[in-house]
N, C-alpha and C positions, 0 to 999 in steps of 0.2 A: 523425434522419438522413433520407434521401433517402426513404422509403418512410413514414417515421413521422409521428405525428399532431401539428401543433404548438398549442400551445394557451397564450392568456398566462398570466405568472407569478402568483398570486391572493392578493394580501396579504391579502385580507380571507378567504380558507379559509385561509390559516397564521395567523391570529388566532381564526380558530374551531377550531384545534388547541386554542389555551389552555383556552377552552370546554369541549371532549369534553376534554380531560385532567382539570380540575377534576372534572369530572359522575366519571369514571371516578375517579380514587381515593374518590369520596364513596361511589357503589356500592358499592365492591369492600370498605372500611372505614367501614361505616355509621358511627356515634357519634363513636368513639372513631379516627377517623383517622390512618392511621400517618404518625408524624414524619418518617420516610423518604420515605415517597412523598409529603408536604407540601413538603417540602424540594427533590424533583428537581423537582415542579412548578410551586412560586415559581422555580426558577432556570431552568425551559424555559420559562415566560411572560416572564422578562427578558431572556434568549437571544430568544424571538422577536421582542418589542418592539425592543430595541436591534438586531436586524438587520434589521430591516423596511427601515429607511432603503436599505443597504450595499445589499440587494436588489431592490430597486426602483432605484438606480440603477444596477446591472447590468445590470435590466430595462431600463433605458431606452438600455444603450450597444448593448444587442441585440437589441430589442423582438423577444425568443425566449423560448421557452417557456424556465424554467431549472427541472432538474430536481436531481436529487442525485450528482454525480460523484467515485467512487471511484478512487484511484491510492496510488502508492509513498510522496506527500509525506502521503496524509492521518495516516498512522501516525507523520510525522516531525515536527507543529506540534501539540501537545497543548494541549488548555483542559477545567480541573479544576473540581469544586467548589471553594466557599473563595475564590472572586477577589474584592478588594476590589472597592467601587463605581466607582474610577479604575481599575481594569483591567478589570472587566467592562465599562466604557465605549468602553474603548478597544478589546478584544477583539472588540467587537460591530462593530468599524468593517470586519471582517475578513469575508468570507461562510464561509471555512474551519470561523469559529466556529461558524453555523448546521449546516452539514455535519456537521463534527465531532459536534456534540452530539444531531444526529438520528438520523447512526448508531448511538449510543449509546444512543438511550432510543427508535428506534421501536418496543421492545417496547410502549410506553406510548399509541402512537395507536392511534384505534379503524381499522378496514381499511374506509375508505370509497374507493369505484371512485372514479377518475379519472373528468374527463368527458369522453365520446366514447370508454373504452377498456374492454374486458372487463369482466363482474366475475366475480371467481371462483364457481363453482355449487359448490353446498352439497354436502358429503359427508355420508354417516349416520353415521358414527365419525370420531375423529380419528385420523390415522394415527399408525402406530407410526413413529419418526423413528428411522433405521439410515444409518450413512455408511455407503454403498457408494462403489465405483465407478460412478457413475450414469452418466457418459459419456466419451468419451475419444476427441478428433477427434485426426487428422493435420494437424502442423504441415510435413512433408516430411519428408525424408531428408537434409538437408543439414545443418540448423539448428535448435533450438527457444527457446524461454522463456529466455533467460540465467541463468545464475547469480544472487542478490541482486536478481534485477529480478521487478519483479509487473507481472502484467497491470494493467489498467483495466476499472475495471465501473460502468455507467451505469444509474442506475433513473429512469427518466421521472417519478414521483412522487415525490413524500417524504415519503407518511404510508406505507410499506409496501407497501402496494398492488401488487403483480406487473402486468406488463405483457408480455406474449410476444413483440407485435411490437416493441416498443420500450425494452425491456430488454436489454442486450448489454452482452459482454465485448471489450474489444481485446486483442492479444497482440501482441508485437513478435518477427520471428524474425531469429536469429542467421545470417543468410544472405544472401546475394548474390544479388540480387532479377534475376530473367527470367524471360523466359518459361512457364516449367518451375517454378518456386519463388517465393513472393510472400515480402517482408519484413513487411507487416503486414497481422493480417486480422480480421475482428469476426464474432462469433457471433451469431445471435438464438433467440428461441426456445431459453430457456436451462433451464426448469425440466422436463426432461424425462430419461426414465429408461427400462431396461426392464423395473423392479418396478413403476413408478407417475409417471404424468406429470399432468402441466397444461396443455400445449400443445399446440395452439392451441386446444381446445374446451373445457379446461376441467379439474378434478379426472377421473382415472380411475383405478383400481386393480383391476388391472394394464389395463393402457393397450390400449385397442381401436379409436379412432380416431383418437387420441392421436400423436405422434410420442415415440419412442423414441432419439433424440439433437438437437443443435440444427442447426439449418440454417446455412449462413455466408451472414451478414448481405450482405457486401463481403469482397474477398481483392485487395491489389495488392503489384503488385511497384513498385515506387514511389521514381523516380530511381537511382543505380546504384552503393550499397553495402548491406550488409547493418546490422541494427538491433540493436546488444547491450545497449540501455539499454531505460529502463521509457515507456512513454509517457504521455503528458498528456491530462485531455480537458477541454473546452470546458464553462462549465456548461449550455449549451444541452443538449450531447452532439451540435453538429453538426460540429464540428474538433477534429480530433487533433493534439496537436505531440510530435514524437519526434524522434530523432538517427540521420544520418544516419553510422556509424562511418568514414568514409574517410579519409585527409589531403589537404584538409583535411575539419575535421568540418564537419557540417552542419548548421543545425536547421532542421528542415520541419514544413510546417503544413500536412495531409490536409483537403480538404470532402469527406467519403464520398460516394458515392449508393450507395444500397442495390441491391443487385444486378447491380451490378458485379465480376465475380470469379466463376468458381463453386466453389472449394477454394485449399487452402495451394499446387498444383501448378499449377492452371490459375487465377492472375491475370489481371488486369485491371493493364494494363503502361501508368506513365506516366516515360517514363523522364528525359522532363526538365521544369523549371519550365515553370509557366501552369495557367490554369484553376483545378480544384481542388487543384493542388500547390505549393504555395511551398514554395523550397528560398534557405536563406540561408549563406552563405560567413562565418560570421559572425567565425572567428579569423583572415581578410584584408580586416576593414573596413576602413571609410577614416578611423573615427571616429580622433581622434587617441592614437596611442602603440597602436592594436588590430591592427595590420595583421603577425600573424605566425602564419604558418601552422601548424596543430597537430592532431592527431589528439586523438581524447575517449575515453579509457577505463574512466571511473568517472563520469562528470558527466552526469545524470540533467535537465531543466530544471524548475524549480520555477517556479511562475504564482502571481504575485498580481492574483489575478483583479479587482480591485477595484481596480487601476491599468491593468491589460493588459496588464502586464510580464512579461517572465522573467527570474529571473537562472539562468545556466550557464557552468561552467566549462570547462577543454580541458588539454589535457596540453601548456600550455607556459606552465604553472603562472596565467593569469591568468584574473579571473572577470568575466563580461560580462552587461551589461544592456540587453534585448532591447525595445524598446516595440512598441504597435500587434500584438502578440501575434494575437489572435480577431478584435480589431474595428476591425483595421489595416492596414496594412503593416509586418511583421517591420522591425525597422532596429534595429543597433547604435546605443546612445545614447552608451555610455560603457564601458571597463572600468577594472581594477586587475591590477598584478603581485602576488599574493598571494605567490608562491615561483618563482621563475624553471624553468623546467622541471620542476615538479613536475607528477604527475598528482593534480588537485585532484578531491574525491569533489562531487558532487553539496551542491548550496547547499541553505541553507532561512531563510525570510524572516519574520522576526519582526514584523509590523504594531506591537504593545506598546509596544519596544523602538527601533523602525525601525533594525532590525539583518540584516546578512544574515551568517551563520553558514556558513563551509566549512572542508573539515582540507587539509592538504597531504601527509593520509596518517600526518603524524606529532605534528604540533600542530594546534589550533583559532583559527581568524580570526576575527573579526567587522570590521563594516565598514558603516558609514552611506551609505544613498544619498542623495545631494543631488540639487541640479536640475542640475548641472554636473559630478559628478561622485562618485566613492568616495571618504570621508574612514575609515583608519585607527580603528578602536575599544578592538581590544584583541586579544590571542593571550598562546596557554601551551600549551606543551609537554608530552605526555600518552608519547610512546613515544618509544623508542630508533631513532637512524637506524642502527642494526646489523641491523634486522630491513626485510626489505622491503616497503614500502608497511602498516605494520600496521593501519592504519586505511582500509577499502574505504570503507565507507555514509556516509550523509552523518550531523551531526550530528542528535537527536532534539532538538528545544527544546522545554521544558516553558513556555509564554507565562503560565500562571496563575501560577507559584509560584517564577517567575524561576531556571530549572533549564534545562542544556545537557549530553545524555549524548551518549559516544561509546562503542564498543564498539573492542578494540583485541588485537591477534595477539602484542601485546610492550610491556611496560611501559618505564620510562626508564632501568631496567636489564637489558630483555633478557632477565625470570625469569620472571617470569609473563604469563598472560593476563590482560584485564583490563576490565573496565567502568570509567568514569570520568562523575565528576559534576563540572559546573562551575557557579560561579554568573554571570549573564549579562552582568559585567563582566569574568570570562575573569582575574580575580585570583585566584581560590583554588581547588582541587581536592580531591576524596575520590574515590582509586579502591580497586576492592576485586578481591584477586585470584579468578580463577575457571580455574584448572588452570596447569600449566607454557605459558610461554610457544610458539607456532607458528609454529617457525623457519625451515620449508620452504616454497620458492614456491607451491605450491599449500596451502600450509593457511591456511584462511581461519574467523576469526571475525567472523560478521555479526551483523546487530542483535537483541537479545532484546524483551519486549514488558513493560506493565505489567498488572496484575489488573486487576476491576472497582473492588475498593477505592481504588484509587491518584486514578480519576476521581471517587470519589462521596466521599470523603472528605479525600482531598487528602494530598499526604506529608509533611506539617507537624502533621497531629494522630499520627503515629508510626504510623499505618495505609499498607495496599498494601506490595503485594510486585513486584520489575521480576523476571520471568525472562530468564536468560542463557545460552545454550552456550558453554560453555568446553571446556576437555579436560580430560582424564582424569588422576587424579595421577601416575599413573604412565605416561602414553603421552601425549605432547602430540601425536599423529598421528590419535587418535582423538574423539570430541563426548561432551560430557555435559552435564548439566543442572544451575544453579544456582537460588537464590533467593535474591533480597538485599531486605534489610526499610531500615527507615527511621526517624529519631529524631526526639520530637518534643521543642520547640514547633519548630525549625529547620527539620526535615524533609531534614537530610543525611542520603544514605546509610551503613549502617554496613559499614565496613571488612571486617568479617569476616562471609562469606555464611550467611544462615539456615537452608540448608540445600546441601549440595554435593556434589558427583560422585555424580547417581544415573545411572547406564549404561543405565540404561532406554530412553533414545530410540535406542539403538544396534541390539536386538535382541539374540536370546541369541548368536551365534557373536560379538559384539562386535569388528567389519574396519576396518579404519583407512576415517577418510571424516572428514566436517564438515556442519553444519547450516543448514540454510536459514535467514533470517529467521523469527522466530519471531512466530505471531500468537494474542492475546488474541482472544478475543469474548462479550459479555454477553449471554442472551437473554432477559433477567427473570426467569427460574426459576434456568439455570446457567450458570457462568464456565468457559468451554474454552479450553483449550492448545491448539495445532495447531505440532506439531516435526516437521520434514521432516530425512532422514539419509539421507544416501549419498555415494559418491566422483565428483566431477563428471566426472571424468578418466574413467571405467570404470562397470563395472557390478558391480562385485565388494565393494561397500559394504554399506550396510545397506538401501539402496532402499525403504524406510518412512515413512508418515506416521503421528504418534501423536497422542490424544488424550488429555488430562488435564483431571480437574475439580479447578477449581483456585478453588471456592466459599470455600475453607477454603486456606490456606499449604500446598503440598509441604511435611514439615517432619522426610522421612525420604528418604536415597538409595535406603531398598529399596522406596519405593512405585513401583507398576506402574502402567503407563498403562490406561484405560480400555477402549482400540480403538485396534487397529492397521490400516492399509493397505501395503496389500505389490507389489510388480512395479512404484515409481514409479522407474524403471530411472535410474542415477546421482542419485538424490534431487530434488527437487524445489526451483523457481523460491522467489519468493516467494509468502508465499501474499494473496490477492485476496476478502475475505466480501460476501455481501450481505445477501439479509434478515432479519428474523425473523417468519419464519410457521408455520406448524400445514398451509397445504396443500401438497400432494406435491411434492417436488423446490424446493421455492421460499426455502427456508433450507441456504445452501452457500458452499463454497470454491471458488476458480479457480486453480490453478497449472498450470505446465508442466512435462516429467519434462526432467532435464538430460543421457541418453541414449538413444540405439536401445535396443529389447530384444534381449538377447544371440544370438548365433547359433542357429535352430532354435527359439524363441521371439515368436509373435505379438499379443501382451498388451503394454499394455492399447490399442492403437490401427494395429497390425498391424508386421509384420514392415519391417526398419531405418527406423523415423519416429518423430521427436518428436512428442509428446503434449501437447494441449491437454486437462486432467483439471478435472473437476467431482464432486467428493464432497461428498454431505449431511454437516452440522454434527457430527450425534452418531452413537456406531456403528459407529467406522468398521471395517472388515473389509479 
């Protein structure tokens, strides 16, 4: 960003990862080497090699530092162990691929400084790791974190490595950007607390020169509607693209500079294009058959960063392909009518496949992009149009194991709720019910997550478990928790859940509400759950986030979550992880609370204001 250190991409230090990977498991399994950790490390030295190309010309369309960027879509394009040779080929063409799988195994580099940035100073003990509430800025009084949408988290490196100044969160707010109230703003100086910090000077416990929450990076109020979608970042991390909610919609593409803004309340006001802002009219282009005005209610934009493209959709049902993205000028290239005034969910871009994957809320598209234009691939019908909109999020595509889930409020009868698995020619389905279907305009079920196992051993040896929030058997008003297992040598999901309606992420007075997005994360010792619950509407839900160790299958409704967090007032955004480390504050989540705290009430970020929340991984309280 505007303040941050930029330094080029170093193919030759992500080849000396493969190096310290080998040296470390040789260490850590003298002799007799575990076949496990053999195995993640043959497929992280083919993961680096085969992306080294895809990165290097990234590098060269942006001769910028590229570091590792976090968003909505990385949860949404999965790559497993298990890929054959012609998918790991192709997969690698992909930089998501490399991302993807860093996040997943940086337990496994060693924590070498960046060059030119910090390094962290040695503590005498390692700390005891407890989620708290470690911090909780003010996003205003107006707006916070949307429903289903996650922030954006940027780490400047990619072995691990924390960086204060140049590590940061984005958050997009639901509000109508002035003077008084920004739409989007970035935090810096993220690992900080007031048990124990690390920024800016380093490990302290309990913190004495230390700061005790993050500073904002940037805060703008930025053109002239509010932002209810998830935003995008650049792999640089020096552009943002996010949407614009007005009619018509917008997509805009942010250049920050750091210190610009001093809070969510006093922005740094651009309110029309130029400079650092592009703002694109993209549902009244001129591209042929695109020119009809629509507002965007669900349509999130996904990058394939490795062309510069985006695709997104709008609520007058077609989906649009954006070029020149980061290292261009935004320009409509082409669209497609997927469903004539449908509100289409957010796309997701199979490289594999060259497939692009959207619902119309009630079926699944796919849809090839040519150089002229969208050809037709395939669709099948997953829910009843008797239920409204049941399908929010966008599809999940599994690219290793040719696997498309949706998560869905009402099946094709309007009985149940339901996950659904398709294979990625969109001909044949397995859905599996997970509580009475969510017949009411606000009952929403969003996406569940997969274990560790699902990535390290892939869901065709009949390993990995997907968790799901459904509802309750006997209250479709209220969230519960499933787990659904997997057949091998196919690796379909099985119909009937492995383990179903534990009430546990509800709390004990168990209040009608619904669940966040639900997020996995591996930290090489344990496999955590993070379920967010409460009534978006109110404050009168469950306002909880829960943790589960989920090393081993839930394989009981009466197991209890590990740690609870409490006061995330109408439950919480999507959730947003970053690292895995051992120093203070530097292994965490990022969400938003989805309301004020109640009357007389100024927790956890002061009396009527949405909350930007950071709680440690394990612990939580």
């Amino acid at each position: 960003m505007g303040a941050g250190i930029e330094a080029p991409f170093d193919i030759a230090g992500v080849s000396a990862f493969g190096e310290d990977l080998m040296k470390l498991m040789v260490q850590k399994n003298p002799p007799q080497a575990n076949f496990r950790n053999l195995l993640l490390v043959l497929t992280g030295l083919m993961v680096i090699l085969l992306s080294a190309g895809s990165l290097m010309l990234a590098q060269e369309r942006t001769e910028e530092h590229v570091g590792l960027p976090l968003d909505w879509s990385t949860r949404h394009i999965l790559f497993t162990n298990g890929a054959s040779p012609e998918v790991a080929a192709a997969v690698a063409r992909d930089p998501r691929s490399w991302i993807n799988w860093n996040q997943r195994s940086s337990y496994l580099f060693p924590k070498y400084p960046a060059r030119g940035l910090e390094r962290p100073r040695p503590h005498p003990f390692p700390p005891k790791r407890h989620i708290r509430v470690d911090w909780a800025m003010s996003l205003g009084p107006t707006g916070g974190m949307p429903i289903g949408e996650s922030p954006a988290k940027y780490s400047f490196t990619s072995n691990g490595t924390y960086s204060c100044a140049n590590d940061f969160a984005v958050y997009t707010i639901g509000a109508a950007p002035s003077a008084n109230q920004a739409n989007i703003v970035a935090f810096n100086n993220l690992y900080t607390g007031t048990a124990s910090s690390s920024c800016p000077f380093g490990p302290q416990t309990p913190p004495t020169t230390d700061y005790t929450q993050p500073t904002f990076m940037w805060s703008y109020a930025a053109g002239a509607s509010a932002s209810f979608l998830s935003p995008t970042l650049s792999l640089t991390g020096t552009k943002v693209a996010f949407i614009e909610n007005g009619t018509p919609a917008l997509f805009d593409v942010l250049t920050p500079t750091a210190g610009q803004g001093t809070d969510a309340t006093h922005p740094f006001v651009i309110a029309n294009a130029g400079g650092s802002l592009v703002r694109l009219s993209y549902t009244t282009s001129a591209a042929t058959g695109c020119n009809s005005s629509a507002g965007n209610s669900n349509s999130s934009a996904y990058i394939d960063y490795g062309n510069d493209v985006a695709y997104v959709g709008a609520d007058n049902g077609k989906l649009y392909k954006i070029t020149g993205v980061f290292n261009g000028t935004p320009t409509v290239q082409y669209c497609v009518t997927v469903k004539t005034g449908a509100l289409l969910t957010s796309p997701v871009y199979d490289q594999v496949s060259n497939q692009v994957f959207i619902s119309d809320g009630f079926s699944v598209y796919s849809f090839t992009p040519g150089a002229a234009g969208f050809t037709a691939s395939g669709s099948i019908a997953v829910a009843s149009a008797a239920s409204a909109d049941p399908i929010i999020l966008s599809p999940i595509v599994d690219s290793t194991n040719g696997f498309v889930y949706v998560f869905s409020a009402a099946d094709s009868t309007n009985t149940n709720t339901i996950v659904a698995q398709m294979n990625l020619g969109l001909t044949s389905k397995v859905t599996a019910a997970i509580g009475p279907a969510a017949k009411g305009a606000q009952e929403f079920v969003l996406d569940g997550d997969f274990d560790n196992a699902y990535f390290t051993t892939g869901p065709k040896t009949g390993a990995g478990t997907l968790y799901a929030c459904g509802t309750q058997a006997n209250a479709s008003t209220k969230p519960s928790l499933y787990a659904l297992s997997f057949s091998s040598p196919n690796g379909l999901m099985n119909s009937t859940p492995a383990m179903s309606d534990n009430r546990h992420i509800n709390g004990a007075s168990n209040p009608v509400g619904t669940c966040s997005p639900l997020l996995d994360f591996f930290d090489g010792t344990t496999d955590r759950l993070f379920v967010g619950a409460g009534n978006f509407g109110n404050t009168t839900g469950a306002n909880l986030v829960t943790e589960w160790n989920v090393n081993t299958r839930i394989s009981s409704n009466a197991t209890l979550p590990n740690n609870t967090a409490t006061n995330e007032w109408g439950g919480t955004s999507a959730f947003t992880v970053d690292n895995v480390s051992t120093t203070p504050q530097a292994a965490s989540i990022y969400f938003g609370t989805l309301q004020p705290p109640p009357a007389g009430n100024t927790t956890p970020c002061g009396a009527g204001n949405y909350c930007a929340v950071k709680l440690t991984q394990s612990g939580l309280q």
